[in-house]
C-alpha positions as a printed NumPy array, in Angstrom:
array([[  5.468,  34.711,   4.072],
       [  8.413,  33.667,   1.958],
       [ 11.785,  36.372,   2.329],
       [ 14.385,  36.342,  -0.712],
       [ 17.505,  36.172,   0.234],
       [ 20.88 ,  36.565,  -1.946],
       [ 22.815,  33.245,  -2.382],
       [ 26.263,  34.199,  -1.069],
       [ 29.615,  31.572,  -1.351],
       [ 29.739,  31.38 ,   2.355],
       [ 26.313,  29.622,   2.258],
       [ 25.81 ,  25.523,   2.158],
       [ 26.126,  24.508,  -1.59 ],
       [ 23.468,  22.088,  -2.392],
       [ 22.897,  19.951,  -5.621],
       [ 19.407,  19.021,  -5.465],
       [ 19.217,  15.552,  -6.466],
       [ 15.817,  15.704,  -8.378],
       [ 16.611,  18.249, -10.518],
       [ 20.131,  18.49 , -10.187],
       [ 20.685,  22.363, -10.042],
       [ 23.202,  23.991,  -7.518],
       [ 21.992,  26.18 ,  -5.373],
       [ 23.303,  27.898,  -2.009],
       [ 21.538,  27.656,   0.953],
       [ 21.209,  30.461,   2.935],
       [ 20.899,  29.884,   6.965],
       [ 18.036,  28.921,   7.942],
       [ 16.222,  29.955,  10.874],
       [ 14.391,  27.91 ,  13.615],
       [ 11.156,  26.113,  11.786],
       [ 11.976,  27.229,   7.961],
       [ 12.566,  25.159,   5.031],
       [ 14.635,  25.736,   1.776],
       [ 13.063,  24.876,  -1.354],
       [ 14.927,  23.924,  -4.671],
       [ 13.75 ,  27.038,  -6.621],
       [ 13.389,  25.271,  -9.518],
       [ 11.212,  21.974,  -8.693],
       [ 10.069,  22.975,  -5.393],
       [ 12.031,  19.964,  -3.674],
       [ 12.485,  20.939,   0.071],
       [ 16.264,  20.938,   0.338],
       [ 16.953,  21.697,   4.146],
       [ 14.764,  22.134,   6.863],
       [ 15.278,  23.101,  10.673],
       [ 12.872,  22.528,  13.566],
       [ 12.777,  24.584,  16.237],
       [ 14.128,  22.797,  19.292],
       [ 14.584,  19.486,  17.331],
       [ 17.388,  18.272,  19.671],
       [ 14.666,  18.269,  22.158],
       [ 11.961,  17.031,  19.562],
       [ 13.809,  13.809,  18.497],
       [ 15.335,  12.818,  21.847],
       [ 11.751,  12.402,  23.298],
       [  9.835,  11.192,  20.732],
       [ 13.211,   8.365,  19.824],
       [ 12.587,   7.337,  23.864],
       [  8.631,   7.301,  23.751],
       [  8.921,   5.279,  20.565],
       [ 11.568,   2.706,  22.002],
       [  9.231,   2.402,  25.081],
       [  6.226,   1.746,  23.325],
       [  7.917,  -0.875,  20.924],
       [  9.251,  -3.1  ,  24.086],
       [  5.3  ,  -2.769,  24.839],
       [  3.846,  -3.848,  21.755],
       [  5.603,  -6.768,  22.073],
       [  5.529,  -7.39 ,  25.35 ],
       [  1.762,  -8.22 ,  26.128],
       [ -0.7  ,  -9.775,  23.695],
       [ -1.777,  -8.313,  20.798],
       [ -5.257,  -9.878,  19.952],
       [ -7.743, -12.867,  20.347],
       [ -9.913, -14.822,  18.175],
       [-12.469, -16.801,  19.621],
       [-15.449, -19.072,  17.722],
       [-17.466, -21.889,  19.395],
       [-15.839, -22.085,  22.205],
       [-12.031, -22.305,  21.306],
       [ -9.986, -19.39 ,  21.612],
       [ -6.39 , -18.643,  19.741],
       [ -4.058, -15.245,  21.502],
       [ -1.162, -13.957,  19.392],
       [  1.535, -11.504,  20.139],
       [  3.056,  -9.469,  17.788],
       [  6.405, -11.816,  17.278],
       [  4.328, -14.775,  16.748],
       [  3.378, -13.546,  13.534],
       [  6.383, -13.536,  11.898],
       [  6.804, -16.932,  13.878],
       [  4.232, -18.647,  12.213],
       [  4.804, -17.412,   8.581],
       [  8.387, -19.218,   9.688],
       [  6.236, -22.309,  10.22 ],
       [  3.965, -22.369,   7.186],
       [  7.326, -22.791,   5.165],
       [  7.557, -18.637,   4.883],
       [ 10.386, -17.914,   6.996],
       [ 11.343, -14.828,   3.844],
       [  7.891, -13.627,   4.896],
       [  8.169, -13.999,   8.519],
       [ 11.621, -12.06 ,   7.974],
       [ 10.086,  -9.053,   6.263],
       [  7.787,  -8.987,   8.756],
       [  9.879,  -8.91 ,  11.842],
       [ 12.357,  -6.431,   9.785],
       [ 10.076,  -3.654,   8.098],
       [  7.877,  -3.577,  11.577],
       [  9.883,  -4.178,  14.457],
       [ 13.966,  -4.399,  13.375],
       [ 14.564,  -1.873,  11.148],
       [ 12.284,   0.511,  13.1  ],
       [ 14.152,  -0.031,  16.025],
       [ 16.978,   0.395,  14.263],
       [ 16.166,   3.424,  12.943],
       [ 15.23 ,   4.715,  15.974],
       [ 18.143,   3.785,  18.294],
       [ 20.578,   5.483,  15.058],
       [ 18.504,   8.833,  15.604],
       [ 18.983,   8.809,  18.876],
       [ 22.717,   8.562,  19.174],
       [ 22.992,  11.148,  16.238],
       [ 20.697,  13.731,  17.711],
       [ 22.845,  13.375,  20.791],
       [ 26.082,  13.529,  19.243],
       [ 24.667,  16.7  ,  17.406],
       [ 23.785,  18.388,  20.822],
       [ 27.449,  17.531,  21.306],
       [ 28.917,  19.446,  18.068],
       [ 30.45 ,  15.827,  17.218],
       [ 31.814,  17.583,  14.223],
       [ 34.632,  19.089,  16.093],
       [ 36.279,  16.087,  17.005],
       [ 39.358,  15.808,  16.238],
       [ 39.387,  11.844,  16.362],
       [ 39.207,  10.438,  12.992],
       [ 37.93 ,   7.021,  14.908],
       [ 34.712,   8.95 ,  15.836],
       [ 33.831,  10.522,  12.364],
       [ 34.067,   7.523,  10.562],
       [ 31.574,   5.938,  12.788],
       [ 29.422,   8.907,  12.69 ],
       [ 29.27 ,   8.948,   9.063],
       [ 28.474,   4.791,   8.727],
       [ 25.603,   5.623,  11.154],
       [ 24.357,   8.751,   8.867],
       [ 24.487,   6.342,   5.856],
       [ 22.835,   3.677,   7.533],
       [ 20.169,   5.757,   9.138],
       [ 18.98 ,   6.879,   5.37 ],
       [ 19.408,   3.807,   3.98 ],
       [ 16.969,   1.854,   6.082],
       [ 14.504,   4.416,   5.871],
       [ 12.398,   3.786,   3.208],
       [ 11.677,   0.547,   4.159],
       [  9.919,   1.424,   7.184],
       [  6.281,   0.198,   7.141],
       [  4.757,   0.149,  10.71 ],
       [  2.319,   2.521,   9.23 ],
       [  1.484,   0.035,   6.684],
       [  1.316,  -2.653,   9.17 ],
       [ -1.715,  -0.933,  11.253],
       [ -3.72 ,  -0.483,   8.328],
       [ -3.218,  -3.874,   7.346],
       [ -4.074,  -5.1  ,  11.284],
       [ -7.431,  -2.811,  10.723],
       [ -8.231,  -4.428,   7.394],
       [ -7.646,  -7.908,   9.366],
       [ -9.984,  -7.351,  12.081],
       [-12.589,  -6.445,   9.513],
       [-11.909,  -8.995,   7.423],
       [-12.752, -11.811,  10.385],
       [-14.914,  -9.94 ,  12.582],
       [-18.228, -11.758,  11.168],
       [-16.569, -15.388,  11.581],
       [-15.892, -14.295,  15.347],
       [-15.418, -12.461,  18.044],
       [-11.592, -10.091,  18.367],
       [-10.483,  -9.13 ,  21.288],
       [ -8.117,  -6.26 ,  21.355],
       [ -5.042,  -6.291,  23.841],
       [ -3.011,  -4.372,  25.353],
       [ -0.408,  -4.266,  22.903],
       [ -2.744,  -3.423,  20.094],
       [ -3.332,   0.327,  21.758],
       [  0.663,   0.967,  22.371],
       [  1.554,  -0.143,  18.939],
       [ -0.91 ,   2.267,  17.974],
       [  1.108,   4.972,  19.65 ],
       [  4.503,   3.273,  18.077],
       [  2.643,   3.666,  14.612],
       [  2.688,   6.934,  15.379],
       [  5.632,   7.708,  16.825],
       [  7.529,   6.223,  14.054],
       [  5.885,   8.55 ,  11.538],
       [  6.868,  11.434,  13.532],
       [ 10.642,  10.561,  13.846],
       [ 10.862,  10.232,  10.398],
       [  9.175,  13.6  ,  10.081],
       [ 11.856,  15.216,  11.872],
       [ 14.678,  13.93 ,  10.557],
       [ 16.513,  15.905,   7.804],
       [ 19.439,  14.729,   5.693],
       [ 20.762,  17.825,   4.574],
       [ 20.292,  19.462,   8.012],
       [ 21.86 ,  16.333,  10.184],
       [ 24.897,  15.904,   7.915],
       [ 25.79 ,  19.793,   8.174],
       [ 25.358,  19.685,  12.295],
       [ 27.539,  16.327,  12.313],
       [ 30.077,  16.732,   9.716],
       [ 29.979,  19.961,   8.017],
       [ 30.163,  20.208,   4.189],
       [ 33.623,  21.107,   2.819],
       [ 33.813,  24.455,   0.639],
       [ 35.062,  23.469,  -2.942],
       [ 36.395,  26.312,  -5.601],
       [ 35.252,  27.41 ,  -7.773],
       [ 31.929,  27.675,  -7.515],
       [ 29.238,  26.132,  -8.903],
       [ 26.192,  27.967,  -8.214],
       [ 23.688,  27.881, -11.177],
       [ 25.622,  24.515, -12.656],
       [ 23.261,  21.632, -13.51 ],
       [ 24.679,  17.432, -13.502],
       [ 25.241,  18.027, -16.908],
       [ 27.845,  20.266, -17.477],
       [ 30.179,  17.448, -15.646],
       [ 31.927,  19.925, -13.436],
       [ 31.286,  18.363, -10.117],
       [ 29.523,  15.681,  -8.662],
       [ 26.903,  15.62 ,  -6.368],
       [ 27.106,  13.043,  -3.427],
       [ 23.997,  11.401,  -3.097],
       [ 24.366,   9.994,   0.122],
       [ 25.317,  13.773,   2.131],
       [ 24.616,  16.208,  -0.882],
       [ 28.477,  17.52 ,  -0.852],
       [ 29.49 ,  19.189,  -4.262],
       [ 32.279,  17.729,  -5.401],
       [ 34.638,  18.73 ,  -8.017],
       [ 35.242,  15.919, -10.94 ],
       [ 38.594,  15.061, -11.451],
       [ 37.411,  12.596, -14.547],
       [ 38.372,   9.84 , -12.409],
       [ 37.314,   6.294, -12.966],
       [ 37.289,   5.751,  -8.867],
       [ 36.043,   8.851,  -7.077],
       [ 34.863,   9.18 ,  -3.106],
       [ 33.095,  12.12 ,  -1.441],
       [ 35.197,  14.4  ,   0.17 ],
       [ 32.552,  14.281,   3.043],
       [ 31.246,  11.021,   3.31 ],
       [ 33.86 ,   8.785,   1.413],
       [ 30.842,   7.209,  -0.358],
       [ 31.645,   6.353,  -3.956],
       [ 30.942,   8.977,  -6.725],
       [ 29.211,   8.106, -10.355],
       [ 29.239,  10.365, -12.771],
       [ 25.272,  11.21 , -14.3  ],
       [ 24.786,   8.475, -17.268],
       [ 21.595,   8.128, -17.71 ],
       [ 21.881,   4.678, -19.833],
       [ 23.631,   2.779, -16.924],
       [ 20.651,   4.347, -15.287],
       [ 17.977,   3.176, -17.126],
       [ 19.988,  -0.494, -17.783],
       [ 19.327,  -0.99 , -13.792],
       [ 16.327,   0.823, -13.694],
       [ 14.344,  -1.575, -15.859],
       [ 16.087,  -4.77 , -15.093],
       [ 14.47 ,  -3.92 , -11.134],
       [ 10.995,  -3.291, -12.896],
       [ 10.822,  -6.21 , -15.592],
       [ 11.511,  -8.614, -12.419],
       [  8.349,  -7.027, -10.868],
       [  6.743,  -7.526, -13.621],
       [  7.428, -11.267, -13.774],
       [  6.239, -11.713, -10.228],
       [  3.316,  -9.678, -10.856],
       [  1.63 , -12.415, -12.845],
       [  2.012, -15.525,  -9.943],
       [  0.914, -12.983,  -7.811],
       [ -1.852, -12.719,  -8.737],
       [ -3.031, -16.068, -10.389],
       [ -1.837, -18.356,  -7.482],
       [ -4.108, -18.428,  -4.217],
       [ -2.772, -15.296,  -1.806],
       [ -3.894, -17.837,   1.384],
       [ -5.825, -21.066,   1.96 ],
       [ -8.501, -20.676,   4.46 ],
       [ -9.714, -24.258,   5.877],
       [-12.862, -24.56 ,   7.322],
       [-14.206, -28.097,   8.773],
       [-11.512, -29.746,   6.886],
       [-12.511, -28.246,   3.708],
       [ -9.817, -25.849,   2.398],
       [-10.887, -23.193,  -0.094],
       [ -8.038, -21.23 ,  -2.313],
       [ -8.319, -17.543,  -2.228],
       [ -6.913, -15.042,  -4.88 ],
       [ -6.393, -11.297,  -4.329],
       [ -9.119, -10.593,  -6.232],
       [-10.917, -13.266,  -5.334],
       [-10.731, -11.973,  -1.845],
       [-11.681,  -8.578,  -2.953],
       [-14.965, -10.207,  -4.247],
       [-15.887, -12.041,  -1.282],
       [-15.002,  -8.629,   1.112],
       [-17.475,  -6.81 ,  -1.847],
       [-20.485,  -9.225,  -1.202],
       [-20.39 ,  -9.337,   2.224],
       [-20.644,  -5.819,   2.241],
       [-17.261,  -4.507,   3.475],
       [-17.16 ,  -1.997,   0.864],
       [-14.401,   0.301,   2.149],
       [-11.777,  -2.731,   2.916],
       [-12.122,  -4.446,  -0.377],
       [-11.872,  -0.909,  -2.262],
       [ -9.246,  -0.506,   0.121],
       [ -7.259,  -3.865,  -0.677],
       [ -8.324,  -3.552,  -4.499],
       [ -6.571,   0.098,  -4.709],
       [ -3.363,  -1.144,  -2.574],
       [ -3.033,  -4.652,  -4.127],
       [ -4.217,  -4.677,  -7.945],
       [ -4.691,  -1.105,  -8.587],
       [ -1.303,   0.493,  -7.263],
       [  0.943,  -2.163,  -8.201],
       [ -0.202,  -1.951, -11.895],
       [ -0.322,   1.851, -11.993],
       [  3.295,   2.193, -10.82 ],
       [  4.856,  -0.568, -13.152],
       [  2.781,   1.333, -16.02 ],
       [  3.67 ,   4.89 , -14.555],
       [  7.238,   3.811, -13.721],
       [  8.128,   2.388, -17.861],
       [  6.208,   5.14 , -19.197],
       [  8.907,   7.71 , -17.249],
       [ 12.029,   5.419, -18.179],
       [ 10.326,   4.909, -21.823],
       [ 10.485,   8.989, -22.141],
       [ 13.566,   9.599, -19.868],
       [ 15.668,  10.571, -23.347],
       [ 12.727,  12.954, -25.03 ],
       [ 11.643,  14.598, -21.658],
       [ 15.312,  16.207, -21.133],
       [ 14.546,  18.307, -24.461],
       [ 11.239,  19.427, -22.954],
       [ 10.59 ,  22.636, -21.229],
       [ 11.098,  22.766, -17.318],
       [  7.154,  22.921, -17.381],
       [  6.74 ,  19.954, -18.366],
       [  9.536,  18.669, -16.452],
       [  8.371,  19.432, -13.312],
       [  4.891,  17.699, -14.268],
       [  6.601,  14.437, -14.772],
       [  8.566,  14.858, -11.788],
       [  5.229,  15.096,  -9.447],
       [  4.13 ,  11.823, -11.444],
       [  7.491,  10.495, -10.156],
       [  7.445,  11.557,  -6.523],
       [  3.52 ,  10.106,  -6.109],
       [  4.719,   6.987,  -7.671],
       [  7.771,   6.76 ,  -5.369],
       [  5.342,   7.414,  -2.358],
       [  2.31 ,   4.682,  -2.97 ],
       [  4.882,   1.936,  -3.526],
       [  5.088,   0.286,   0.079],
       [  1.46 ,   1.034,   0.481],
       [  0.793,  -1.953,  -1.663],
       [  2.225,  -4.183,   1.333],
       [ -1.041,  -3.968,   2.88 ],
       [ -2.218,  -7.577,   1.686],
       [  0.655,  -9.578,   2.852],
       [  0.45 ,  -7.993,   6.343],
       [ -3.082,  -8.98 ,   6.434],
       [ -1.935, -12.247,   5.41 ],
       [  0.443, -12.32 ,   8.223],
       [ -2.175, -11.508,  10.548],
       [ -4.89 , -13.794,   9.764],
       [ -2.545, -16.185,  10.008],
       [ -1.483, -16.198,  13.343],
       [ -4.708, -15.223,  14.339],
       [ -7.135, -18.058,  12.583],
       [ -5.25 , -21.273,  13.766],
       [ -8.064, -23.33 ,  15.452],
       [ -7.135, -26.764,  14.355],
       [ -9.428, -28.421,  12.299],
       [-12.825, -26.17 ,  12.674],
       [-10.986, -23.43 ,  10.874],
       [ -7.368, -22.356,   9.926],
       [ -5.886, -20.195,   7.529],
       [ -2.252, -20.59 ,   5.853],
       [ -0.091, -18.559,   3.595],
       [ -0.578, -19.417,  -0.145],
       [  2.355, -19.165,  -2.882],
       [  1.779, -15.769,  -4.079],
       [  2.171, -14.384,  -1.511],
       [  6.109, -13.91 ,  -1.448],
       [  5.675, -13.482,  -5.183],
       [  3.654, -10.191,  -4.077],
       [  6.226,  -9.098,  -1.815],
       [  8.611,  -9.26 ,  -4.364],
       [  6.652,  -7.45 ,  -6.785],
       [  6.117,  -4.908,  -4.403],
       [ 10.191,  -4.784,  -3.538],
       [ 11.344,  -4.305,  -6.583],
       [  8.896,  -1.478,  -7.77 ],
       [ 10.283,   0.103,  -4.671],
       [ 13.598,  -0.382,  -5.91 ],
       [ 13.027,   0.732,  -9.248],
       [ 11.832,   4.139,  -8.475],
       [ 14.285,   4.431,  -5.763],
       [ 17.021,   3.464,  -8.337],
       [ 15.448,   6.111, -10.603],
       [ 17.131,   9.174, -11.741],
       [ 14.86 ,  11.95 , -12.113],
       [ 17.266,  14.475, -13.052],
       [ 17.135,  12.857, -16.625],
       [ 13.693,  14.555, -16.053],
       [ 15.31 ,  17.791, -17.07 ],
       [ 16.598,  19.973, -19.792],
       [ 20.012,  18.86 , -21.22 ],
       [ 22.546,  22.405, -20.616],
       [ 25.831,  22.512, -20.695],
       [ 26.46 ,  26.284, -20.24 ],
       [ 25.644,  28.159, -16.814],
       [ 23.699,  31.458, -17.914],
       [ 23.11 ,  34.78 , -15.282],
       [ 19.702,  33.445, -15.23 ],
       [ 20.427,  30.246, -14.2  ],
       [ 22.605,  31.695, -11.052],
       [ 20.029,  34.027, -10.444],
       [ 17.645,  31.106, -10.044],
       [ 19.824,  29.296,  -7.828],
       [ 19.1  ,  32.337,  -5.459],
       [ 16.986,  30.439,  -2.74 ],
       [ 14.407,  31.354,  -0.781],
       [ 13.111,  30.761,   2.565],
       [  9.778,  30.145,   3.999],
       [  7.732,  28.591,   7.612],
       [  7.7  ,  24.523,   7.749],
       [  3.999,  24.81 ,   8.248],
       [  3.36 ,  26.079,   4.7  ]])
């Protein structure tokens, strides 16, 4: 049940930075979100006990990482001889096959950056049980606030989901040339997969930043101002309001990260340049072999599609609709969905907030399927480690695939890059009904 109540000056002043109107947030309650009352973009959210919440799950997830690694992962076995990997020894032998950029991405997005991630939440949702933002020690802050940046930056590149499904499309993939057996590590990096998910649930920018460092009020206010008025900026690394002083070199008064002011040609200038180099890889990706697979010393090139085909006519219907959607179909739909939004950017700011809000969902979905499409070069990655049984069979990277993980990299980037408060009506003057808007309201996490 959702209760309205009146933005006041005392509350958090938020720019939401997909929409770019200023609202206040009123305090929240344990497990209630604030949405942006405009395009529904959850601006603040706190979990009841999450001090509690994110110290235990950060442990369980660091414990069950040292496991996954620690013991072996899976077996392939056919006539006779018998091949064990761990989960290192894929990256390892990408290394080998003269893919050591593979092997890295692999090791980072799955193990590294993870555990990064992980070990940064920990000592922040300690130092927040703390009330860190009361220190008086400069020292401390500015080491709190690297952490916060680096915490968010790393985040989207996080793919240990992406990983699993990729190990389950794997063992399907070679579970009629042999026999898999599953080991211990393959059940507690089940549990990691999991885990992971779940800390990244919890986590809130808005909310962390305000129990660490505390935004700073600024005068006057701004409450019902949109980015284009250029009376403030809007930090998008801690959401503080800032007030532009037409400055050429601006930092957050928070944060000290640098401040830009909203230009949406600089904008879409990057914006493409990151999706046009997609595009070019998209094309090697795609026409050169994704792996060679040699069998009796016979080697046989295999596309993505061409794998696709092969999964299709043996019958694995699900895994080759599965590996068609992630790896030709999503790919292609975001570089077409992606230009279509920067193509429009300029038009869609005269349309009504309607139709604003429509393109913005196309956005966020696009933004969100992205790193799914890194399914095939984790399959890749497993098969092989997996299939290296000298001469009677063996499988090896081909050359697209690092051209696939760049295509995939820099669609990621693009949309990440993206701007999508060029999404929205251009208004320079702040009406009652704009401030009246900016009146948020509260509701449970669970709806």
């Amino acid at each position: 049940m959702n209760t309205n109540i009146n933005a006041t000056h005392t509350n958090l002043m938020i720019s939401c930075e997909e929409c770019g109107l200023v609202v206040a947030v009123p305090e929240l309650h344990e497990d209630q979100k604030a949405h942006c009352p405009r395009c529904e973009h959850v601006l603040m959210q706190n979990i009841a006990f999450v001090h509690q919440k994110a110290l235990a799950f950060a442990f369980a997830c660091l414990i069950m990482l040292l496991l996954s690694i620690s013991f072996p992962f899976m077996s392939f076995s056919v006539q006779g001889l018998t091949q064990e990997i761990n989960l290192l020894q894929a990256a390892h032998m990408l290394g080998e096959y003269q893919n050591t950029l593979l092997g890295f991405l692999l090791l980072g997005t799955v193990f590294m950056l993870p555990g990064l991630y992980v070990c940064l939440m920990l000592y922040l949702y300690f130092q927040a049980t703390k009330k860190s933002s009361n220190l008086t020690n400069q020292k401390p802050r500015k080491v709190i606030k690297f952490l916060c940046k680096l915490l968010f930056l790393i985040e989207p590149w996080l793919m240990v989901d992406v990983f699993l499904l990729g190990v389950l499309v794997s063992l399907v993939k070679i579970a009629s040339l042999a026999e898999i057996s599953l080991g211990y590590s393959f059940f507690t990096f089940c549990i990691y997969a999991v885990l992971v998910v779940k800390c990244v649930a919890i986590v809130d920018k808005s909310w962390l930043w305000e129990q660490l460092i505390p935004a700073k009020p600024v005068k006057p206010s701004y409450l019902g101002d949109t980015h284009h008025s250029k009376t403030h900026l809007s930090c998008h690394t801690c959401h503080q309001i800032n007030p532009n002083n037409q400055t050429k070199q601006q930092t957050c008064i928070r944060c000290d990260a640098p401040l830009h002011d909203f230009d949406m040609e600089a904008n879409l200038q990057k914006v493409w340049a990151l999706l046009i180099t997609a595009v070019i890889f998209y094309f090697p990706a795609n026409l050169y072999p994704m792996m060679y697979t040699v069998s009796l010393g016979t080697s046989s090139p295999s596309t993505i599609m061409e794998g696709v085909i092969l999964l299709w006519q043996l019958g694995s219907y699900p895994v080759a609709a599965i590996i068609f959607i992630a790896s030709v179909f999503i790919p292609l739909l975001k570089i077409f969905a992606l230009a279509w939004l920067f193509i429009t950017a300029k038009t869609l700011s005269n349309l009504p907030e309607s139709d604003a809000i429509k393109k913005l969902k196309i956005y966020r979905i696009t933004e969100f399927i992205g790193r799914w499409s890194m399914i095939d070069i984790f399959v890749v990655a497993i098969l092989v480690a997996l299939v290296q049984l000298q001469k009677l069979m063996s499988i090896y990277p081909g050359p697209a695939a690092l051209c696939f993980a760049a295509v995939v990299i820099f669609t990621m980037l693009s949309a990440i890059k993206f701007d999508s408060r060029m999404l929205w009506r251009n208004t320079n003057t702040v009406t009652k009904k704009d401030v009246d808007k900016a009146t948020l309201y509260t509701q449970p996490i669970n709806d």
